[in-house]
C-alpha positions in Angstrom: -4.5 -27.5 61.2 -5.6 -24.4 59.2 -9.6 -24.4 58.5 -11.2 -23.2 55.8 -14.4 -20.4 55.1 -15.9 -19.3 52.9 -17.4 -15.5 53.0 -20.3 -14.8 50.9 -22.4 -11.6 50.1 -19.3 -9.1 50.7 -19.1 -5.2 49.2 -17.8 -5.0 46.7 -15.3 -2.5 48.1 -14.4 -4.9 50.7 -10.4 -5.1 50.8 -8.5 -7.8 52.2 -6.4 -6.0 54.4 -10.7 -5.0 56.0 -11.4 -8.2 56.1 -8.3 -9.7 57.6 -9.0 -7.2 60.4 -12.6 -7.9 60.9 -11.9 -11.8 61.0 -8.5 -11.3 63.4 -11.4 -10.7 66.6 -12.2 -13.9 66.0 -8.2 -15.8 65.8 -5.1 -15.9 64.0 -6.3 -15.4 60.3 -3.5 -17.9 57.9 -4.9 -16.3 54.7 -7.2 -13.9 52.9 -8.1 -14.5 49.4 -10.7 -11.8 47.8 -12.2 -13.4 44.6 -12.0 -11.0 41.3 -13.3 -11.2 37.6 -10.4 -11.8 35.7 -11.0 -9.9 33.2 -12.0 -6.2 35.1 -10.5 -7.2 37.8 -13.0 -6.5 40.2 -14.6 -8.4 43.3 -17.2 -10.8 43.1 -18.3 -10.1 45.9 -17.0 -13.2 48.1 -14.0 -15.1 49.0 -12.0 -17.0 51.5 -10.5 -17.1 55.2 -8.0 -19.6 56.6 -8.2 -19.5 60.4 -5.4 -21.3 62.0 -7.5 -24.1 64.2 -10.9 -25.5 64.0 -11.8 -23.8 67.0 -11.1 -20.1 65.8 -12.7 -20.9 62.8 -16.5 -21.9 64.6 -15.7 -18.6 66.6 -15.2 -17.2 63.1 -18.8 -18.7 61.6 -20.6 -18.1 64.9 -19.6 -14.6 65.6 -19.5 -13.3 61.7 -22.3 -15.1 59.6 -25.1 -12.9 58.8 -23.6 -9.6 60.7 -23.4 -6.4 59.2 -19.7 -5.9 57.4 -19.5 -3.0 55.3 -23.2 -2.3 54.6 -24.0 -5.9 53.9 -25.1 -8.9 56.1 -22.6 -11.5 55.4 -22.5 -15.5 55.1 -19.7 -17.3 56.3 -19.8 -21.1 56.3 -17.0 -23.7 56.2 -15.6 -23.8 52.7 -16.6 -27.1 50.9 -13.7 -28.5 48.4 -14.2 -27.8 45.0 -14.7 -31.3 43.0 -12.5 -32.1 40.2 -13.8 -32.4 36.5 
């Protein structure tokens, strides 16, 4: 089953096809979802990974949170389900 992160603290010129790349050391990456301001468009400056197992995704966390990534020392965690109003 695919797991869930969440990467915080990214560039802002971080693309996904970059990150897809950087997080592919680490498994099979499902999914990359870059989070941008609807209205400019831009990046927020954090976003989402699906690795394919839960065991890819601690290699993921383990071997990526707080290392340098395009300038910046990054946080990836396990993502945590929005809750519903």
């Amino acid at each position: 089953m695919a797991k869930k992160l969440y990467v915080g603290n990214l560039s802002y010129q971080t693309g996904e096809d970059t990150l897809r790349s950087f997080f592919s050391e680490f498994g099979t990456v499902e999914s990359v979802k870059l989070i941008t301001d609807r209205d400019s468009g831009y990046s927020k400056g954090f976003g989402f990974i699906e690795m394919s197992n839960d065991d890819e995704a601690q290699a993921a966390i383990a071997g990526a949170n707080g290392k340098d990534f395009d300038g910046r020392k990054i946080k990836v965690n396990e993502a945590i389900d929005k809750p519903r109003r």
